[in-house]
C-alpha positions in Angstrom: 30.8 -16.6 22.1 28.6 -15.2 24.8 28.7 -17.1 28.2 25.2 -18.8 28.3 25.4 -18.6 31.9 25.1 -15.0 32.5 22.8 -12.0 30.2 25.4 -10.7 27.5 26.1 -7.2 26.4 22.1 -7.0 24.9 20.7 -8.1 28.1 19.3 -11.4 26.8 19.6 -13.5 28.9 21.3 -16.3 26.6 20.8 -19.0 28.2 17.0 -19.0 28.1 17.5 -17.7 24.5 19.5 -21.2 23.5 16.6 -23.1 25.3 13.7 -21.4 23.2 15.5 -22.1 20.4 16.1 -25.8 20.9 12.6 -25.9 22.1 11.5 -24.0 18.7 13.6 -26.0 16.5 12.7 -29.5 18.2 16.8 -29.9 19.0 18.0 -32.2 21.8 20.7 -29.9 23.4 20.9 -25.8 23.1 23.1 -24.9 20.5 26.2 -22.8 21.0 25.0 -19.0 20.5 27.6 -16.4 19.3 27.4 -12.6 17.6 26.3 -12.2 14.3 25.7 -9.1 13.8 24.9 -5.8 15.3 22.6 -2.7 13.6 21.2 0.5 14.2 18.0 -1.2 15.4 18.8 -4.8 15.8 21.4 -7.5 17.1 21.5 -11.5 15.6 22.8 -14.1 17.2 23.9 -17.3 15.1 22.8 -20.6 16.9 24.8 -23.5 15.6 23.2 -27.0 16.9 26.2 -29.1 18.2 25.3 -32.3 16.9 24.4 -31.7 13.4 26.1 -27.9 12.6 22.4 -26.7 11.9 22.1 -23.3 12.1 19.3 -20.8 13.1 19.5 -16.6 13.3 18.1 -14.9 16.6 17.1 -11.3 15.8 17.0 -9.3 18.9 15.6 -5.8 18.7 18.0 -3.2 20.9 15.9 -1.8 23.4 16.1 1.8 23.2 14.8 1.2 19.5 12.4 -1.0 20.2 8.4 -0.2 20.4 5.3 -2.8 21.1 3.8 -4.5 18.4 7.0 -4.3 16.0 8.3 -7.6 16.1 5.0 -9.2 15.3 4.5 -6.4 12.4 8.1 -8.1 11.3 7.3 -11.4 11.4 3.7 -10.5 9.7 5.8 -8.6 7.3 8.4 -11.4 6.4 5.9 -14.4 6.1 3.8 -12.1 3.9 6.2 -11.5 1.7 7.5 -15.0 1.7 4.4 -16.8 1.6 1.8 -15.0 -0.5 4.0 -12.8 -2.1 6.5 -15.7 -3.4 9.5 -13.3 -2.5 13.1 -14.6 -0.9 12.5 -13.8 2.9 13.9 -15.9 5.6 11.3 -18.7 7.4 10.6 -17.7 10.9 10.6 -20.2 13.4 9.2 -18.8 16.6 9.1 -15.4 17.9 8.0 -13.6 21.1 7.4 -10.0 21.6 7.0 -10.3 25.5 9.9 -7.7 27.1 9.4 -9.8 30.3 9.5 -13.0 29.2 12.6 -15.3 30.3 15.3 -14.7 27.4 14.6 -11.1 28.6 13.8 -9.4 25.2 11.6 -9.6 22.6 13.1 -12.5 19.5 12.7 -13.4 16.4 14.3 -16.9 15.6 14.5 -17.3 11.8 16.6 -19.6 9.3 19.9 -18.2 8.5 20.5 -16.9 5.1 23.9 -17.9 3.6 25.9 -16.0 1.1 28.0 -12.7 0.8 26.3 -9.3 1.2 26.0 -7.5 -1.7 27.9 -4.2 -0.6 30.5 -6.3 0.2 31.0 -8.3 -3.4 29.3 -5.3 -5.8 33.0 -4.2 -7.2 34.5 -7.6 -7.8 31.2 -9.1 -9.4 31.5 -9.2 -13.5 29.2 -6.6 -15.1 27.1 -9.5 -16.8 26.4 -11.0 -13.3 25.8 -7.3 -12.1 23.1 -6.7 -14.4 21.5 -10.2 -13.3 21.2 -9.1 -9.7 19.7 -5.9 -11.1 17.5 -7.7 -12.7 16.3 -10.4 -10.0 16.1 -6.6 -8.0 13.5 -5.3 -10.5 11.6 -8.6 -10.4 11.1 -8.5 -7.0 10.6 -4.7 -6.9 7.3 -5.1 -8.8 5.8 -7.7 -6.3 6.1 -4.6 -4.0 4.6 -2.3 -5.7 1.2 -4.4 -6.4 -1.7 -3.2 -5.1 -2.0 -4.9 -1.8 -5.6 -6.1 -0.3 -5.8 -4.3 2.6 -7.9 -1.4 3.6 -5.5 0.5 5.5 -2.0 1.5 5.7 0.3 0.8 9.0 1.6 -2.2 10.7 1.4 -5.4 9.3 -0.1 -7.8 11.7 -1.6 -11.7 11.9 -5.4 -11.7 11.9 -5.9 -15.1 13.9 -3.9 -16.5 16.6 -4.6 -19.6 15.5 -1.9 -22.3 14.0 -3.8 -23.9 11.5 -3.8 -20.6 9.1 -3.3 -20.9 5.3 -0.1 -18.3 5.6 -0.2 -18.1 2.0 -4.3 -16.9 1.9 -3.6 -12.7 2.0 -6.2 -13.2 4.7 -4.1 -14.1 7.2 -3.2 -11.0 7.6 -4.9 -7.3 8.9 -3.4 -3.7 8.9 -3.5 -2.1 12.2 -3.3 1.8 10.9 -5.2 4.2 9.2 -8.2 3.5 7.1 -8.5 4.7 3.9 -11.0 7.1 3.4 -14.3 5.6 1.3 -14.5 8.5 -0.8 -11.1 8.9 -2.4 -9.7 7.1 -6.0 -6.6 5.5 -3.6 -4.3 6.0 -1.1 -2.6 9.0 -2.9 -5.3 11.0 -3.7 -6.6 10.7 -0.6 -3.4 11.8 1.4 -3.0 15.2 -1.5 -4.8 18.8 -0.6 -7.7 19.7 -2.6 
């Protein structure tokens, strides 16, 4: 695992990154951080609480791919979905999009999600169990396409700072982007020549 003494490969500096977590998660003692995962545009940290084996994931966004206002737009993004939308999304526990705050880097700490990835079990999976997945996939894939009740398009963002928020009342949430114009049918027709 990373040292928690000194900032890792990301820059975070992990220590500070165990003690928002502890802090976040109401645990006695920082957990024991290690490397999840690393993407194109993120890294995740597990955090496993020593005591108890709980578990929590730290999304860190790497910095050269990293703009302000997209981690609150994620967050926005993943309670939406999870919360008025009904849709499997991890819970986020705390998050800060503050470059200069003390872990460093902007984080999202979020529940871990346990399983196997798909792309790594698709060939060995039985075709009735196949066409399940593709099915749950479908389900989920019409909650997407909804129409959505927000009057622009763009980022995904909380409308109050407050912490006493119905999460689940769409409400909750505002578009910081474009507005659609009040003469078109919809977005599409709107966005086609004439």
């Amino acid at each position: 695992p990373p040292p928690l003494t000194k900032k890792n490969r990301t820059g975070v500096n992990t220590r500070a990154l165990a003690c928002a977590i502890s802090v976040a998660l109401g645990w006695e003692q920082p957990p024991i951080i290690k490397l999840h995962g690393k993407g194109s545009f993120n890294v995740t940290l597990l955090a496993r609480n020593k005591h108890d084996g709980r578990t929590a994931i730290a999304r860190i966004p790497i910095a050269s791919q990293y703009s302000p206002g997209s981690i609150e737009s994620t967050v926005a993004t993943m309670t939406y979905a999870r919360c008025v939308l009904g849709l499997p999304c991890p819970e986020v526990f705390a998050w800060n999009d503050d470059v200069s705050s003390s872990v460093n880097a902007p984080y999202i700490i979020m529940e871990e999600v346990r399983g196997v990835p798909l792309d790594s079990a698709w060939d060995v999976l039985p075709d009735d169990r196949k066409m399940a997945v593709i099915g749950d996939l479908a389900k989920m894939q019409v909650h997407l396409t909804q129409p959505v009740p927000f009057e622009a398009f763009g980022m995904l963002k909380f409308a109050h700072e407050k912490d006493d928020v119905d999460l689940s009342d769409h409400r909750a949430y505002s578009v910081d982007g474009i507005r659609w114009p009040i003469h078109s049918r919809g977005p599409i027709q709107s966005l086609v020549p004439r």
